[in-house]
C-alpha positions as CSV (number, residue, x, y, z in Angstrom):
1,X,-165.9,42.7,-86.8
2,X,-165.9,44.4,-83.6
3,X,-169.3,45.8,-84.5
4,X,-170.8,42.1,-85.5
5,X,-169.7,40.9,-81.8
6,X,-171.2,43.7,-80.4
7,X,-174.4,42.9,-81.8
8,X,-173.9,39.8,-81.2
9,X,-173.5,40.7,-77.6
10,X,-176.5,42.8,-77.1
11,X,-179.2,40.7,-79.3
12,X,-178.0,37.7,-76.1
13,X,-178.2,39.6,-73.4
14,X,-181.9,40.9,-74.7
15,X,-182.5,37.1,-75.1
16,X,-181.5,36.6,-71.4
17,X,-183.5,39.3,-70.1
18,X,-186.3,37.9,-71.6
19,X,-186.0,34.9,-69.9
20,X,-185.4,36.2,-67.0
21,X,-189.0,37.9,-67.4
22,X,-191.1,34.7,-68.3
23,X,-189.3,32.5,-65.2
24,X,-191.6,32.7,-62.6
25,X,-190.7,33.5,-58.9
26,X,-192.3,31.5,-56.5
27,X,-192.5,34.5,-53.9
28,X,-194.0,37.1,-56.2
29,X,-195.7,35.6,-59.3
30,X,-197.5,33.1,-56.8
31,X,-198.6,35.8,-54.9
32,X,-200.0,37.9,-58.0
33,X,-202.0,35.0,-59.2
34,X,-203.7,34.3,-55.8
35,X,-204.4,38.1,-55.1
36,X,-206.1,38.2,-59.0
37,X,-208.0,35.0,-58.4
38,X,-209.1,35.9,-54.2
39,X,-210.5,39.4,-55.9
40,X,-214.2,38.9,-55.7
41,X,-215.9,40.1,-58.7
42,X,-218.7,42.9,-58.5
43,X,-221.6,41.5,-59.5
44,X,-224.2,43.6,-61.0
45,X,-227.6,43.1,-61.1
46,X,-231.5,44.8,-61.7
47,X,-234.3,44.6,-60.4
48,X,-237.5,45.2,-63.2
49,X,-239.8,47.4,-61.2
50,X,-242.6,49.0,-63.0
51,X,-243.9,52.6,-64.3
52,X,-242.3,55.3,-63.0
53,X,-245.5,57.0,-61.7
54,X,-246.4,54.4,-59.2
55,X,-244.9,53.0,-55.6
56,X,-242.8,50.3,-57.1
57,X,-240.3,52.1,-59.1
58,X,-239.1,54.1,-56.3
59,X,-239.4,51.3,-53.7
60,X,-237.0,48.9,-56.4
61,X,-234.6,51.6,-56.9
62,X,-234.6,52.1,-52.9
63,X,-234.6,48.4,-52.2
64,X,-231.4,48.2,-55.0
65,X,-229.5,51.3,-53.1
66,X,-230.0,48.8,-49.6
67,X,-228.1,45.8,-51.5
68,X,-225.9,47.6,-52.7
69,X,-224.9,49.3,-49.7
70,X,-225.1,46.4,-47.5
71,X,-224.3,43.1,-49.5
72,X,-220.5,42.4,-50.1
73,X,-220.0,42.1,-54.1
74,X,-223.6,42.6,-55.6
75,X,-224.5,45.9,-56.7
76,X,-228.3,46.5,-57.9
77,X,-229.8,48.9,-60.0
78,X,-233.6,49.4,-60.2
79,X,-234.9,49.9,-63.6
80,X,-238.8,51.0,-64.7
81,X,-240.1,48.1,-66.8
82,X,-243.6,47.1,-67.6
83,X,-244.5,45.7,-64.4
84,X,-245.6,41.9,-64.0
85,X,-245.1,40.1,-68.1
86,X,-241.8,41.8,-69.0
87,X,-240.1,41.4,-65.5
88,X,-241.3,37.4,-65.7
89,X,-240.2,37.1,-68.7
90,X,-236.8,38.5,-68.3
91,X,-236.1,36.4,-64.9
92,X,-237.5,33.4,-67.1
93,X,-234.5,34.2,-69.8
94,X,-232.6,35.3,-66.9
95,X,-231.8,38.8,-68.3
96,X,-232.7,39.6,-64.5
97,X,-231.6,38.7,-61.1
98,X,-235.7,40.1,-59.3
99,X,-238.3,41.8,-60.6
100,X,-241.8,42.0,-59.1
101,X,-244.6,41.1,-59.9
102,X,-248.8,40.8,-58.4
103,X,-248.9,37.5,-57.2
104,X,-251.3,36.3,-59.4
105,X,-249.4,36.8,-62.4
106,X,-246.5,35.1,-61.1
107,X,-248.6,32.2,-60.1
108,X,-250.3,31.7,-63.5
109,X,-246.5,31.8,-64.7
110,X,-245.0,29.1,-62.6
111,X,-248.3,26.8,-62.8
112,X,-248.7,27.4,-66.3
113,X,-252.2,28.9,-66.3
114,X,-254.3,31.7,-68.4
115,X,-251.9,32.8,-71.0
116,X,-248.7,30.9,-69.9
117,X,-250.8,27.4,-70.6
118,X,-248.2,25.2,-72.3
119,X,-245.4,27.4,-71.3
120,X,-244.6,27.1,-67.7
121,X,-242.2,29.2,-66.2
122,X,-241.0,26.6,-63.6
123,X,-237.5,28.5,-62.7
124,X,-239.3,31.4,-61.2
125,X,-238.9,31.7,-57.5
126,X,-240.6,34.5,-54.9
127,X,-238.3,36.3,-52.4
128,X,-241.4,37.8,-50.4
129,X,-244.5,40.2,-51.0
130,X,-244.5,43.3,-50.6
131,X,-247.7,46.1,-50.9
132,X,-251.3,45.2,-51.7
133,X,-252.3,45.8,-55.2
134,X,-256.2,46.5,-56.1
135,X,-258.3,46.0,-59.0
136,X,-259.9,49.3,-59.7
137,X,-262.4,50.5,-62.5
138,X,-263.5,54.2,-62.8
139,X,-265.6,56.3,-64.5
140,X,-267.2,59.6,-64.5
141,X,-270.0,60.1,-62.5
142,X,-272.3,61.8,-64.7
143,X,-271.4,58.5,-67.6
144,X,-274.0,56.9,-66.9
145,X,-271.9,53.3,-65.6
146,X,-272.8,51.5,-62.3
147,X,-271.5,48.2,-62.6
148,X,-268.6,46.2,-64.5
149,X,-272.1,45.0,-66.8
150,X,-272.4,48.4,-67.9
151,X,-269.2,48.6,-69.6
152,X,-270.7,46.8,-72.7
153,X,-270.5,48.8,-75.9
154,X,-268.2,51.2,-73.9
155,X,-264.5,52.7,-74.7
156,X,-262.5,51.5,-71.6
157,X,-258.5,51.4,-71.4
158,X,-257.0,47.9,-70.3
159,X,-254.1,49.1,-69.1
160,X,-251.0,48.6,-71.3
161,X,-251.0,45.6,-74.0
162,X,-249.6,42.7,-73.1
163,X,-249.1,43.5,-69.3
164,X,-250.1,41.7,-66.4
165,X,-253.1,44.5,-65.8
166,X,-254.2,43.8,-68.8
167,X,-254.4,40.1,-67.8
168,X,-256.0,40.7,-65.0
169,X,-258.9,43.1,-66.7
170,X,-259.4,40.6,-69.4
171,X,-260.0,38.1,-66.5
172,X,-262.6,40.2,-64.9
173,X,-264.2,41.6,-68.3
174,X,-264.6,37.5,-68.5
175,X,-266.2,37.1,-65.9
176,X,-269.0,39.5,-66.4
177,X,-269.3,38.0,-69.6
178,X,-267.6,40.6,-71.7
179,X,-264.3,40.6,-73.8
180,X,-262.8,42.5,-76.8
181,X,-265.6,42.0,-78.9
182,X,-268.1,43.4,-76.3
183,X,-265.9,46.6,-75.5
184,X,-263.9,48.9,-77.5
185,X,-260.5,47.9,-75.8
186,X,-257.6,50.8,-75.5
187,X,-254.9,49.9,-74.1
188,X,-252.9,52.3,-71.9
189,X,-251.0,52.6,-69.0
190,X,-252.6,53.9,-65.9
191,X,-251.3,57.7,-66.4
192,X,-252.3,57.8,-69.7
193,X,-255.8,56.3,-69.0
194,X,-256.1,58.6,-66.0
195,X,-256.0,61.7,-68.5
196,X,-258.1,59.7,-71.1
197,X,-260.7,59.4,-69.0
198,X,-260.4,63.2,-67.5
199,X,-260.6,64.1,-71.2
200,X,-263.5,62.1,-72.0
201,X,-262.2,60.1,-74.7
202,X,-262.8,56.9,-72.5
203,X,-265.7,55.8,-71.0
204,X,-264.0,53.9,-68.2
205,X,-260.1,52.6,-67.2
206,X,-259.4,49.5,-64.9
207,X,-256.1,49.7,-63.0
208,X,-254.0,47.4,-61.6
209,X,-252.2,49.9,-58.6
210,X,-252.5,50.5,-55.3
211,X,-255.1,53.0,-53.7
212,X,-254.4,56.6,-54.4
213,X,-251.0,56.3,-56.7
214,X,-249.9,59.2,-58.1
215,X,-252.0,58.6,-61.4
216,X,-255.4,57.5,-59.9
217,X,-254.5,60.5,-57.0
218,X,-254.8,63.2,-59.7
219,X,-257.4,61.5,-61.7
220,X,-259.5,61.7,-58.8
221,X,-258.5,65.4,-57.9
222,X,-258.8,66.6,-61.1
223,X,-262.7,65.6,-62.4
224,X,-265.5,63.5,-60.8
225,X,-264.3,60.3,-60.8
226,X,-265.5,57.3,-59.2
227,X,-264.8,53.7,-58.1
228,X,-266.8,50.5,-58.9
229,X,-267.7,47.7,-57.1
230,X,-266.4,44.4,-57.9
231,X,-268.5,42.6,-55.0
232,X,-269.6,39.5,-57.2
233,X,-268.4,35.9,-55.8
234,X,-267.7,34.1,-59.0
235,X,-264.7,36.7,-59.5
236,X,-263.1,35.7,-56.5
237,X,-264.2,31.8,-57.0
238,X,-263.0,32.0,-60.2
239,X,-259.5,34.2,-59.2
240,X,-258.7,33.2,-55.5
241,X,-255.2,34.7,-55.6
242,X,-257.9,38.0,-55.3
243,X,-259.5,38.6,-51.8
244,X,-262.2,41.0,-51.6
245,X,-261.2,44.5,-50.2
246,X,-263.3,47.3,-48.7
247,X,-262.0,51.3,-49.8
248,X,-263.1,53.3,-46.9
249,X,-265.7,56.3,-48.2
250,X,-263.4,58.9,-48.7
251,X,-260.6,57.5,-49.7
252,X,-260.7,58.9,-53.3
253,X,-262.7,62.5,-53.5
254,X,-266.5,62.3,-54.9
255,X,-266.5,58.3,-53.7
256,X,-268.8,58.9,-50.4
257,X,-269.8,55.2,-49.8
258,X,-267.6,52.4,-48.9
259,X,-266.3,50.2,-52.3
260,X,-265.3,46.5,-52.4
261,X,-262.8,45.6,-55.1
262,X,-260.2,42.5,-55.1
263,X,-257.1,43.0,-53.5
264,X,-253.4,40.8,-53.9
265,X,-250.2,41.2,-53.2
266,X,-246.7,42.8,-55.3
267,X,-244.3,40.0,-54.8
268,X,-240.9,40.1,-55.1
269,X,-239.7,37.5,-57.6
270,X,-236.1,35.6,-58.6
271,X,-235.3,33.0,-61.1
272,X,-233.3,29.7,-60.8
273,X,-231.7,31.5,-64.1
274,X,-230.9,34.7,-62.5
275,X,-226.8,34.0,-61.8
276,X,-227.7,34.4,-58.4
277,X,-226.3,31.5,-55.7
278,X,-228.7,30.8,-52.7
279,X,-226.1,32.8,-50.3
280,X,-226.9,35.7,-52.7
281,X,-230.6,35.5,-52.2
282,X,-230.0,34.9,-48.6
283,X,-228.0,38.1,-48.1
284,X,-230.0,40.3,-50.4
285,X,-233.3,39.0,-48.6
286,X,-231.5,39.6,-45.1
287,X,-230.1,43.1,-46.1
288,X,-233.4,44.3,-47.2
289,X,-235.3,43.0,-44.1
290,X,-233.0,44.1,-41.3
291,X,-232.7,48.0,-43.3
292,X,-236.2,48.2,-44.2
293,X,-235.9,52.1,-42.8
294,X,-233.5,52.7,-45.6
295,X,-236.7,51.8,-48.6
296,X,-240.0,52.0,-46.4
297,X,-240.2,56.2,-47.1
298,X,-240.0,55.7,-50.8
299,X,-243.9,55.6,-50.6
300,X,-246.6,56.2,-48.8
301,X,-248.1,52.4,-49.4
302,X,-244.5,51.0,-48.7
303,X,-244.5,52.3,-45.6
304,X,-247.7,51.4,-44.4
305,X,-248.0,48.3,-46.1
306,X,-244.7,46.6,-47.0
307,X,-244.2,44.8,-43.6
308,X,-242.4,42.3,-42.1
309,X,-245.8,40.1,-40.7
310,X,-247.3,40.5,-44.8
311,X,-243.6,38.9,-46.5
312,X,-245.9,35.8,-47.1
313,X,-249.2,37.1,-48.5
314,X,-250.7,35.9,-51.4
315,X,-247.8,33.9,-52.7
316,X,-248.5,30.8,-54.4
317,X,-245.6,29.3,-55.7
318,X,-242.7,28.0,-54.7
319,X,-240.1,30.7,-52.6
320,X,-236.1,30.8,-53.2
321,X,-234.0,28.4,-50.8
322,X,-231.9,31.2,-49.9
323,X,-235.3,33.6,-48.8
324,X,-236.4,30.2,-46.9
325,X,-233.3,30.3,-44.6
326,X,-233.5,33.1,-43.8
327,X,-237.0,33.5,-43.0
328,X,-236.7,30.5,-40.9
329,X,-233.7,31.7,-39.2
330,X,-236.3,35.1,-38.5
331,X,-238.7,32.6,-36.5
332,X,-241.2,32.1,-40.0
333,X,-242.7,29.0,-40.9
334,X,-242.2,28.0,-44.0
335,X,-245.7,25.9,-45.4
336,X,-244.5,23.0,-47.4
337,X,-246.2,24.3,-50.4
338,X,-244.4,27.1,-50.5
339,X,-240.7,25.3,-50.5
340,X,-241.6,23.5,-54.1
C-alpha cells in the first residue's frame, strides 16, 4: 500500500512540475519572445554576374563583399551566371535580389521588345550603370574579312546561345542583312571563341565585353587579330541604346588605325520580385557608392570606368525607388522617364 501512495505521490508532483513549466512568467517568458521576435534575420542574397573571365564577375563578387560588410542584415554573394538572359530571367522569377545586365538587353526586357515581345518583364528595376560594354568582331588578318558584309558564307561564333551577346549579334548580323541561314553560326562564349579563332576553326567571333578583357587581351596577344568597323548609321538608328565608340589605334596589338564600334552600358539591375524592401535597395545602393574604393581595383575597366558622374548612362527603363532616394539625396536628377 505504502508503495501505491508513493507512486501516487511522485506521478503528482511530476504533474505539478509540469505545470509549473508551461505557466508563463511575465518577467522572463515575455522577455524571450520579444528578444526572438526583435532578432533581425540575415538575409542572403546574389547577385548574377557573368563569366568568370571578364570584369563583371570580380566586380559583383567585390560589390557583394561591400554589402555585406556595410549593410546591417543583408549578406551577398556574387555568383558567375550567363550574363544579361539568365540574370533577367532569374530577377524576373525572383530567384535573385541584382544581376547585371547591358542596358540594352534590359530595356528590350522591360519594354517587351526583340525576343521578349509578348512577354514583358515589367518587375525589373535598374540600381545604376556601371562600365561601358562594346560590340566587337574579329578576325584574322590574313582571312580575307573587311567588313560585317563579308561575314556571309563564313564560320563565326555568336557568343553563347541564348545570351544577351548573342542577341545583340543576331541584331547586328540583321542589320547587314545576314542571319543563320547566311552564316554558319557557333555559338561560344568569348574565351572559347577567342581560342577558336586563334586555332582557325572560325572565321570570325563577335563579343559583347569590354575593350581588352582577359579573353579578347590574349586573343589579340597571341595571333594577328583584328577589330572591325561597325560605322554604319542604320545600326545605331535601328539600336539607339548603342552609341558609336572610337578604339584608339593601339589599343589591341596589330590594330594600327583607329576603329568605331557601338558602345552601352552594364547596368546594375533588381526586381520588384527580388524580396528586397526599398530601404534595402536604398542601403545597398548607398553602401556601394560611398565604398566604391573597396570594388573599383577588381578591374582595370571598373576603375576607370565605373564612376559616380556614368551611374545614369544608357538606362532606359524605369530605376528602383529605393536607388531614386538615394541618388536624389546625392544631388542627381532623376528624369521622369526613368522613375516609371
Amino acid at each position: 500500500m505504502k508503495k501505491i501512495v508513493s507512486t501516487l505521490l511522485a506521478a503528482a508532483m511530476i504533474c505539478g512540475l509540469a505545470a509549473c513549466g508551461t505557466t508563463s512568467d511575465p518577467g522572463t517568458s515575455g522577455s524571450n519572445s520579444t528578444s526572438q521576435s526583435d532578432t533581425a534575420q540575415e538575409l542572403r542574397i546574389t547577385i548574377g554576374t557573368a563569366g568568370t573571365s571578364g570584369a563583371l564577375y570580380p566586380m559583383g563578387v567585390a560589390m557583394a563583399e561591400t554589402i555585406t560588410k556595410h549593410v546591417d542584415g543583408i549578406s551577398a554573394t556574387g555568383e558567375s551566371t550567363a550574363a544579361s538572359v539568365e540574370n533577367l530571367r532569374s530577377l524576373h522569377e525572383g530567384k535573385m535580389a541584382m544581376g547585371i545586365s547591358m542596358s540594352e538587353i534590359c530595356a528590350y526586357a522591360y519594354h517587351g521588345i526583340g525576343d521578349y515581345e509578348g512577354n514583358a518583364y515589367t518587375d525589373i528595376r535598374a540600381m545604376f550603370s556601371t562600365i561601358n560594354n562594346y560590340l566587337q568582331v574579329f578576325t584574322l588578318k590574313d582571312s580575307g574579312i573587311t567588313s560585317i558584309e563579308d561575314l556571309a558564307g563564313k564560320t563565326v561564333s555568336m557568343g553563347s546561345a541564348g545570351s544577351g551577346g548573342e542577341m545583340a549579334a543576331r541584331a547586328l548580323l540583321g542589320v547587314y542583312g545576314l542571319d543563320y541561314t547566311s552564316v554558319n553560326a557557333q555559338f561560344m562564349g568569348e574565351s572559347d571563341g577567342a581560342t577558336a579563332l586563334k586555332d582557325g576553326k572560325i572565321d570570325a567571333m563577335i563579343a559583347t565585353h569590354p575593350l581588352n578583357s582577359a579573353a579578347l587581351t590574349e586573343l589579340t596577344t597571341s595571333c594577328d587579330a583584328v577589330l572591325l568597323s561597325i560605322d554604319d548609321d542604320a545600326f545605331y538608328e535601328a539600336y539607339p541604346a548603342y552609341v558609336r565608340y572610337t578604339v584608339p589605334a593601339g589599343t589591341y596589338p596589330n590594330n594600327d588605325t583607329d576603329v568605331v564600334v557601338p558602345q552601352n552600358s552594364v547596368v546594375m539591375c533588381t526586381s520588384l520580385n527580388s524580396g528586397l524592401t526599398d530601404d534595402d535597395v536604398y542601403e545597398i545602393t548607398k553602401a556601394i557608392w560611398e565604398n566604391r574604393d573597396e570594388w573599383a581595383s577588381s578591374a582595370k575597366s571598373v576603375e576607370n570606368e565605373a564612376v559616380w558622374d556614368s551611374v545614369l548612362n544608357n538606362i532606359d527603363l524605369p530605376l528602383h525607388p529605393g536607388a531614386i532616394r538615394y541618388l536624389e539625396e546625392k544631388g542627381l536628377t532623376i528624369p521622369d522617364s526613368l522613375k516609371g
